[in-house]
N, C-alpha and C positions, 0 to 999 in steps of 0.2 A: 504494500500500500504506500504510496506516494503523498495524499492527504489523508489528515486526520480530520474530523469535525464534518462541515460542511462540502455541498458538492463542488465539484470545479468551476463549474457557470456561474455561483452565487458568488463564489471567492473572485471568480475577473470580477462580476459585475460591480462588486464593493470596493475592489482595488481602483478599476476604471473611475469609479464617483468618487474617492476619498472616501468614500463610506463607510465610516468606523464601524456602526452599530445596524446592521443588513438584515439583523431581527433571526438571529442565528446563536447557537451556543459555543461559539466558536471554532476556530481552524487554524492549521499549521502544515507548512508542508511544502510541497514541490508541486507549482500547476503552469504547463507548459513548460517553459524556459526560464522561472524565476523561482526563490524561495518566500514564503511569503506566513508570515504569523500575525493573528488577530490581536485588537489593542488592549486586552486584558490579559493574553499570552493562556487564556483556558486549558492550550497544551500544549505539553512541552517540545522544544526545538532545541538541535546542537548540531551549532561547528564545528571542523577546524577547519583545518587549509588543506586539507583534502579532501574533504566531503560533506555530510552531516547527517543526520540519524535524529531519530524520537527518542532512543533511551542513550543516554551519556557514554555508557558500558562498550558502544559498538566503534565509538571514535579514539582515536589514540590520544586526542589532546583537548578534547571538550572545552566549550565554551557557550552560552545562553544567547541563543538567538533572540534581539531584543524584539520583546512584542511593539505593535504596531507598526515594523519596518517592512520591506522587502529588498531582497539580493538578486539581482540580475549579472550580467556579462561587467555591467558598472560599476558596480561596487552597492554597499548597503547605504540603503536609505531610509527616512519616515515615510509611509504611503499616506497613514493619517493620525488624529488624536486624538483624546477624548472630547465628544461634541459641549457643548453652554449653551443649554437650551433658555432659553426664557422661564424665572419663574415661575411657577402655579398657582393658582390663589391655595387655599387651605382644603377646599373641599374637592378641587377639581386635582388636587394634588395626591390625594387620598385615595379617590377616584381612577386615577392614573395606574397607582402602582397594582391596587383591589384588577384592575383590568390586565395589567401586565402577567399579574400571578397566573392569572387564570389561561391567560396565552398559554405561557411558558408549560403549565401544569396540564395542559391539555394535549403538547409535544413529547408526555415523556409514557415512553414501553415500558412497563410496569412486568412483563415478561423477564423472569430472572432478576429481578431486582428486590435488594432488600434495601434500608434503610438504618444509618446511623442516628442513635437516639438520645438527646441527652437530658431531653426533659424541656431546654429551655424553650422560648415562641420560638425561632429559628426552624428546629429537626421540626420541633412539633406541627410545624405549618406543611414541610413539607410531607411528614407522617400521616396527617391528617385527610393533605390531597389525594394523595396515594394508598392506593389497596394492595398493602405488601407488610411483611413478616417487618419489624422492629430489631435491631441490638445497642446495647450499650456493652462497653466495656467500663471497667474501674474497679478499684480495691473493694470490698465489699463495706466498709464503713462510710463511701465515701459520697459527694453532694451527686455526683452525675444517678450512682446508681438508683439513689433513694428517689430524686427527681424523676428517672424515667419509669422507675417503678410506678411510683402515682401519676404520672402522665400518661402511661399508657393506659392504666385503669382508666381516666379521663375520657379516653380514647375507645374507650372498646379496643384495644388494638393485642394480639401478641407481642411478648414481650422476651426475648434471650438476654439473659446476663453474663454477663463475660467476667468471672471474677478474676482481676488481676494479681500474680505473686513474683517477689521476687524475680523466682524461675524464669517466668515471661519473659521480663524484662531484660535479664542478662541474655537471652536468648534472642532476642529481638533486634536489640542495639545493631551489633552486627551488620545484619540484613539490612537494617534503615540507612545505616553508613554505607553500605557498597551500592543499595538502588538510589540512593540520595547524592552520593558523594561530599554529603554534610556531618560535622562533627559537634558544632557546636549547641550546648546545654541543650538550650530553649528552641533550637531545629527539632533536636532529637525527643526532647520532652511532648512538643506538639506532635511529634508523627507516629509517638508510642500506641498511642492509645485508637488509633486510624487505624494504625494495620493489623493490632490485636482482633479491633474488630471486623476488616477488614478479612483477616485470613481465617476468622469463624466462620464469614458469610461464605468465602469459596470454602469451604470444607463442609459446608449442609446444602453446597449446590449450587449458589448462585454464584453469576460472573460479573455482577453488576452493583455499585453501592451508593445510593443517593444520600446528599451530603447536604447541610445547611451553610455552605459557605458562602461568602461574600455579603452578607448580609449585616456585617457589624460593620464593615468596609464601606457599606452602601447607602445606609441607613444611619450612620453617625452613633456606633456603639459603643465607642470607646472612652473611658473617662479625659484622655489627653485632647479628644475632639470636644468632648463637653464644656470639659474646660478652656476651650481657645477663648481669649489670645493670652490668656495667664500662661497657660503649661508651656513650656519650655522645651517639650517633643514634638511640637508642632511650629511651624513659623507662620499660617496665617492669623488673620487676623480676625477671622469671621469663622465661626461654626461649619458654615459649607463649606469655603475653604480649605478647612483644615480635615471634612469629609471628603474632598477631592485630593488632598495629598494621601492621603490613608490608601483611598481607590489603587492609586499609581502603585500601590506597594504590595497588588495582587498579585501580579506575574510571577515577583521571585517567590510568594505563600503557595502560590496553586504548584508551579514548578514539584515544590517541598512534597504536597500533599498528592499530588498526582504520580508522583514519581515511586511512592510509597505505599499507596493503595495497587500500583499497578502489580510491584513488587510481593505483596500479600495476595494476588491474583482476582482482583477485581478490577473493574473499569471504575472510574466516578461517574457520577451524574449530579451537576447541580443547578438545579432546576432554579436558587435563587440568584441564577450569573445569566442569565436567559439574557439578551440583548435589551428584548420591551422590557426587561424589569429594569436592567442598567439606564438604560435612558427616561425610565419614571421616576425613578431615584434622582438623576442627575439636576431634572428639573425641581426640586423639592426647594421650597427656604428654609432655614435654620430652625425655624418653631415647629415645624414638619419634622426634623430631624433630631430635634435636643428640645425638651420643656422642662425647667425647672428641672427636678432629680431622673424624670424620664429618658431616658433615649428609644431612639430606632419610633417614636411617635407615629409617624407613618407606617410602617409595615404592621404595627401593633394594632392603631384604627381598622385597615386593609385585612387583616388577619382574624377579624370579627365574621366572616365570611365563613371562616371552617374553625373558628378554636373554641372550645367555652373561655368566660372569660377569666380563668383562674391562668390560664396556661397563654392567653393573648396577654397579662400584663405581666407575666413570668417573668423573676431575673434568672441570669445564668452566670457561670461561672466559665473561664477559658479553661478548654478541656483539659491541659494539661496539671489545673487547677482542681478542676471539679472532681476529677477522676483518681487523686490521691496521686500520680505518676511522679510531680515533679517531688513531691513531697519524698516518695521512698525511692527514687533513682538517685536525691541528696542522700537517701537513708543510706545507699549499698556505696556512694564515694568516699562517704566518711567510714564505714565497717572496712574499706577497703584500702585505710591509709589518707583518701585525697583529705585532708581536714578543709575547713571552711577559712580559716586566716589562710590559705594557700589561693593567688589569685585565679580565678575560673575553676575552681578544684572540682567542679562536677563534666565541664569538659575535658579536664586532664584524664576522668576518669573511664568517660565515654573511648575517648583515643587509646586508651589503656585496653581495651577490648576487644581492639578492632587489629591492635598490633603484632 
């Protein structure tokens, strides 16, 4: 296969218009006589100077093909960027996104696919649209587990628990290092808990795992965006703004997370990167996206469509958080010698593993 994602005719036609957002889940790939990756980078591309390949592993000297460019006989270029659409007022903004979901959610083969669950509105939206089996992974005391437990009850939905131990983990790290070619802590912490569940779903059958990402990216869910322009990890100076830099910082996450799910032998699916949803997000203003102690305001109103409303004002925890992971992968650096006064001493530990 030469392209991943969409067909070749959709990918000229969007290349030809500057077409960032062609209402597609994205593409990557070789069509015709150029290489060419979508502006959120959905999936993964690599160079070198001899060729280029979807998994890193096939290239002697990888390197990330930047999303949004294309490489011709010319040399690499931008084709396009993220579009500035015009505000929305409040309702029609609402409106927008309640309409995009339902696009997006009506494109997706529900054939072999399970679902990543963690309880928060995110999974549970897409859990909700979709008529398919449930898993979470986490330690067994931990917020993801408890969360998806009573969400799924919520849900009428089935529900697999993945309890995580030790074992797992030392076992895992490995694998995420050589399909990732990432070592560092908090890579490795966020992709633990993907592929644990990730490689339960391929091992009861399914080849396929829908995922709730992009949605904190989208949606303005992060406390560094709530807080703009005080927080200090952000440099705008508006709420949206500093939701649109967040945006920009998909490519290298999905890169992360695709690379790792493929590796535990699933595909992704994430229904809430769908183009109409990127572009209903985009047009959102800042009280759409952050109210007072709320975030993701919009997807949460929008999400009244399929959630009760215990699970549409849900907080959630970042999985590597909720799932107990980052907590006992620090547990096994320090039983393992890396102490915490030693700088990065849970990436010294990870590299310790893999060597």
């Amino acid at each position: 296969m030469t392209l991943h994602g969409s067909s070749p005719d959709i990918v000229r036609s969007a290349v030809e218009r500057g077409d960032a957002l062609p209402g597609t889940n994205g593409f990557a790939g070789q069509v015709d006589d150029y290489l060419v990756r979508d502006v959120l980078g959905r999936y993964p591309l690599f160079v070198d100077d001899e060729g280029w390949a979807f998994d890193p592993a096939d290239l002697d000297d990888p390197s990330s093909f930047p999303a949004g460019h294309i490489r011709t006989d010319d040399g690499v270029e931008r084709w396009c960027t993220l579009p500035d659409p015009s505000l929305a007022d409040p309702d029609e903004g609402v409106a927008a996104v309640r309409s995009a979901l339902e696009r997006s959610f009506a494109t997706v083969d529900t054939e072999g696919l399970a679902v990543a669950f963690s309880g928060g509105v995110d999974s549970a939206l897409v859990a909700a649209a979709l008529d398919v089996p449930l898993y979470v992974a986490g330690f067994p005391d931990s917020h993801d587990v408890e969360a998806a437990r009573s969400g799924s009850e919520l849900l009428d939905k089935e529900l697999t628990v993945i309890e995580v131990t030790h074992d797992d983990i030392e076992r895992a790290v490995p694998e995420i290092v050589a399909a990732t070619g990432r070592t560092n802590a908090m890579d490795v912490q966020i992709a633990l808990a993907l592929y644990l569940v990730g490689e339960r779903v391929a091992s009861d059958g399914f080849d396929r795992l829908a995922v709730g990402q992009g949605a904190d990216e989208l949606f303005g869910g992060y406390a560094k965006v709530a807080k703009a322009p005080d927080d200090p990890r952000t440099e705008a100076d508006t709420v949206r703004g500093a939701t649109r830099e967040v945006i920009e910082t998909l490519p290298d996450q999905l890169e992360r997370d695709v690379l790792t799910l493929r590796a535990a032998g699933v595909e992704p699916v994430a229904p809430l990167l769908h183009d109409a949803v990127v572009e209903a997000a985009l047009g959102l203003p800042g009280e759409l996206l952050v109210d007072g102690d709320t975030r993701k305001v919009a997807l949460r109103e929008a999400a009244w469509r399929w959630l009760p409303e215990e699970l549409a004002t849900r907080e959630k925890k970042a999985v590597q958080y909720g799932s107990l992971v980052s907590r006992e992968l620090d547990r096994l650096a320090r039983q393992a010698g890396f102490k915490r006064r030693m700088d990065d001493h849970v990436t010294k530990y990870v590299e310790s593993l893999v060597e």
